[in-house]
Wavefront OBJ file of the C-alpha trace (Angstrom):
o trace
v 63.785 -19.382 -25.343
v 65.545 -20.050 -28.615
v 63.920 -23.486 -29.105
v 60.785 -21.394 -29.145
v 61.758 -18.811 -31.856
v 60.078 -18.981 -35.274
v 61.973 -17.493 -38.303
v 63.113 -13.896 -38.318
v 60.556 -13.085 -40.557
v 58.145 -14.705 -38.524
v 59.001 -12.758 -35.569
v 59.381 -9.749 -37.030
v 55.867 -9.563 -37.974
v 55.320 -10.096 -34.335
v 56.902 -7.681 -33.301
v 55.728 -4.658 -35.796
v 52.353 -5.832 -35.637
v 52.700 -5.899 -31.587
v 54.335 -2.236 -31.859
v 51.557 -0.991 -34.486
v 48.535 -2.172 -31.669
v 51.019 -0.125 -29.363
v 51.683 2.738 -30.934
v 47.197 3.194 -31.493
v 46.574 2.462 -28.292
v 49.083 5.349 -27.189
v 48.860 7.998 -30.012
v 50.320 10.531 -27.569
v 54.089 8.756 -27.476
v 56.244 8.600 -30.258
v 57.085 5.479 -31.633
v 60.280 4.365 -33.731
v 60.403 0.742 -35.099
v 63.782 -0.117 -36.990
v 65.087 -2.812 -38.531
v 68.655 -3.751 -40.114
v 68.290 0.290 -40.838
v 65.346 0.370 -42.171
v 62.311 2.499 -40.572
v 59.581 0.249 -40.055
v 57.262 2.607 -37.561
v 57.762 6.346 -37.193
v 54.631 7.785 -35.114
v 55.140 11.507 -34.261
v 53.754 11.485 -30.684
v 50.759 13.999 -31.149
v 47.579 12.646 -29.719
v 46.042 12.334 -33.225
v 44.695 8.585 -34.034
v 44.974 9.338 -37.557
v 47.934 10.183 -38.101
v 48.847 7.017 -36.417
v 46.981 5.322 -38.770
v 48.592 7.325 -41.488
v 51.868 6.225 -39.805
v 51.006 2.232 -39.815
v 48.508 1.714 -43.341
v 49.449 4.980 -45.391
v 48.289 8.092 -46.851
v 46.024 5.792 -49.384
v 44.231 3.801 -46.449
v 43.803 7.184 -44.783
v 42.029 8.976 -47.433
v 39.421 5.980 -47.452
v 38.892 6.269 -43.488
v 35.585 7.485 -41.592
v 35.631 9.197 -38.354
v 33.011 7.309 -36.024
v 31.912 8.300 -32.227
v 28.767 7.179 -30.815
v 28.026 6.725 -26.916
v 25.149 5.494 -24.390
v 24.718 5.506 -20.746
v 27.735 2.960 -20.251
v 29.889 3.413 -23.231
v 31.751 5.957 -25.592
v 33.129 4.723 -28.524
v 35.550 6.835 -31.148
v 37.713 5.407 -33.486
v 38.044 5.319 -37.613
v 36.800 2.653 -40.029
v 37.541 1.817 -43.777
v 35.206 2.367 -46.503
v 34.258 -1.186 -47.903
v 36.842 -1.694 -50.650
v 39.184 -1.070 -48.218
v 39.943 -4.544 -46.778
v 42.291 -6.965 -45.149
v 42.865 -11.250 -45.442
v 42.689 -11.731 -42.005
v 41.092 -9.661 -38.788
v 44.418 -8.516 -37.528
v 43.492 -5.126 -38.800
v 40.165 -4.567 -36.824
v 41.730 -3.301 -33.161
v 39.646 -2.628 -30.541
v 40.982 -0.507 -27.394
v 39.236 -0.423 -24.190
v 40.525 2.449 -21.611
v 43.967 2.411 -23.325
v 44.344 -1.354 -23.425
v 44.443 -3.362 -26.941
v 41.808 -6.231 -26.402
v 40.540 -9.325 -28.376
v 37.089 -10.088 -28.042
v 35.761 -12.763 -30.904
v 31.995 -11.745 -30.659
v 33.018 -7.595 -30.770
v 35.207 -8.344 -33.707
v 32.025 -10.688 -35.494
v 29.806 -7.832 -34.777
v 32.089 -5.140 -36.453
v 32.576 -7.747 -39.425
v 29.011 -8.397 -39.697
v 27.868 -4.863 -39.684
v 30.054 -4.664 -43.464
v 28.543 -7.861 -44.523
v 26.529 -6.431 -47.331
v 29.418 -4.120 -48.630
v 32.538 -6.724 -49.163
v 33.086 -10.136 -49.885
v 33.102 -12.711 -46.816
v 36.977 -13.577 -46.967
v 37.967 -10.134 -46.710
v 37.905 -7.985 -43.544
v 37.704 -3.889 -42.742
v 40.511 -1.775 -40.907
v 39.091 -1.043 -38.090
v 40.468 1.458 -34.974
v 37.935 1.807 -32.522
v 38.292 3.174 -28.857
v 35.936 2.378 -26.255
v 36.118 3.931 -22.853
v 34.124 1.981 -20.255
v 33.745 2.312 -16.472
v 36.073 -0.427 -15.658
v 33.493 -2.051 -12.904
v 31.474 -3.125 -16.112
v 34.693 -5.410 -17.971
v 36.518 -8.388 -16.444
v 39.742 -8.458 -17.635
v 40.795 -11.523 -15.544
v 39.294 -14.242 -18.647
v 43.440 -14.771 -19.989
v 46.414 -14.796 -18.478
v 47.687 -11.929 -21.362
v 44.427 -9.749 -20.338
v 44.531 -9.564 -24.168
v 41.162 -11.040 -23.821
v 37.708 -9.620 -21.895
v 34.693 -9.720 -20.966
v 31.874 -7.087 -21.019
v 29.040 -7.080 -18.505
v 26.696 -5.278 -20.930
v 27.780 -7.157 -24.071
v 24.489 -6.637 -25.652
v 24.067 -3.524 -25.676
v 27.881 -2.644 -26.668
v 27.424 -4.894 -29.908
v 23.862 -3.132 -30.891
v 25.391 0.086 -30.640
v 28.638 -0.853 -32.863
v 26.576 -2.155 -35.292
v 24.120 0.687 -35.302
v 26.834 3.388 -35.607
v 28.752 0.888 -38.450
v 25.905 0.553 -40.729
v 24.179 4.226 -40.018
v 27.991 5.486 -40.764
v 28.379 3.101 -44.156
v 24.349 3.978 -45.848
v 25.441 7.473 -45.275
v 28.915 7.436 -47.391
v 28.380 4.239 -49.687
v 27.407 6.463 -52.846
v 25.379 4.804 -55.355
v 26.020 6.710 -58.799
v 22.645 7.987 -60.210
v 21.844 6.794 -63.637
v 20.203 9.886 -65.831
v 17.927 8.604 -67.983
v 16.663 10.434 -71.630
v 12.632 9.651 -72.967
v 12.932 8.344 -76.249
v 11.304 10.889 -77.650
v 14.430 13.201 -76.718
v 16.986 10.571 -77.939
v 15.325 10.531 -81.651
v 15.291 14.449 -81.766
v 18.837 14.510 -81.311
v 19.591 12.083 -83.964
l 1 2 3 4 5 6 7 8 9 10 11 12 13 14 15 16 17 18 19 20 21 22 23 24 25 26 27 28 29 30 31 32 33 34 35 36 37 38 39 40 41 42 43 44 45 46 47 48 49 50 51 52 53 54 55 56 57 58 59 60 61 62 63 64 65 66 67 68 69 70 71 72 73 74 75 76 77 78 79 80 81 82 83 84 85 86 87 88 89 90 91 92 93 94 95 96 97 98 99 100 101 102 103 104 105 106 107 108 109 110 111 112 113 114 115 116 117 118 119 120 121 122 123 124 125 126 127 128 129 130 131 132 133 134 135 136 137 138 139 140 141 142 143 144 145 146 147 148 149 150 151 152 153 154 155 156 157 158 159 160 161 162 163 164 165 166 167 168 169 170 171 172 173 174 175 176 177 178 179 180 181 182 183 184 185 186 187 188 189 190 191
């Protein structure tokens, strides 16, 4: 309804940020976003997440990407997440997909957060594409009308193995620069 319409700017971001969840949660379908002639969203349709990232955050955001995949008894989980200096204002940018669906869940999306605490400051927030196929007995999608929202039976365990894989993935690559140090005694010979 037009009463309801925000600005077009306003819906605009909507929209591209409703066609970027889209176009990750189906990297096998080629997606074309334009606006007043301008290309907004190109996707080429290849089954390959990160070029679809490439596609929505750039060549730059890419380079600074990690390939994740982890899975238990209940749950596989692949996706990509940013190196720390990578980051975000807001936790738009941390998209979870559950057996091809695009989901919200506040305590999956605290967990991820959390597991970067230590690397970035506590206003900023990682890019985050992770895909987690489930046996669909074990979700409830039936919490929000939009079934943007669900519910895991085996939350706990989910969330321990996210932040397992985040942090095991982040000590690994976060590359502390050794410091050589000289004895003094070599430091006056060279004077």
């Amino acid at each position: 309804r037009l009463k309801y319409l925000k600005s077009l700017y306003t819906e605009l971001a909507s929209i591209t940020d409703y066609m970027n969840k889209l176009a990750l949660s189906k990297p096998n379908i080629k997606f074309t976003l334009i606006n007043n002639g301008n290309v907004l969203l190109n996707t080429d349709g290849t089954n390959n997440l990160l070029k679809t990232i490439s596609s929505i955050y750039g060549i730059d955001v890419v380079k600074k990407m990690i390939e994740v995949s982890i899975e238990d008894d209940d749950y596989v989980v692949n996706g990509y997440i940013s190196l720390p200096e990578v980051n975000r204002s807001n936790r738009n940018h941390m998209i979870t997909i559950v057996n091809g669906r695009v989901v919200k869940n506040q305590e999956l999306n605290r967990t991820i957060n959390d597991s970067y605490h230590s690397y970035k400051p506590d206003n900023r927030y990682p890019i985050v594409v992770l895909e987690i196929d489930v046996d669909p007995s074990l979700i409830d999608v039936n919490v929000h009308p939009t079934k943007m929202d669900i519910k895991f039976s085996k939350m706990d365990s989910l969330l321990e193995l996210i932040e397992g894989m985040i942090k095991k993935v982040l000590d690994k690559k976060i590359i502390i620069p050794k410091v050589e140090t000289k004895h003094y005694e070599e430091i006056k010979n060279i004077e």
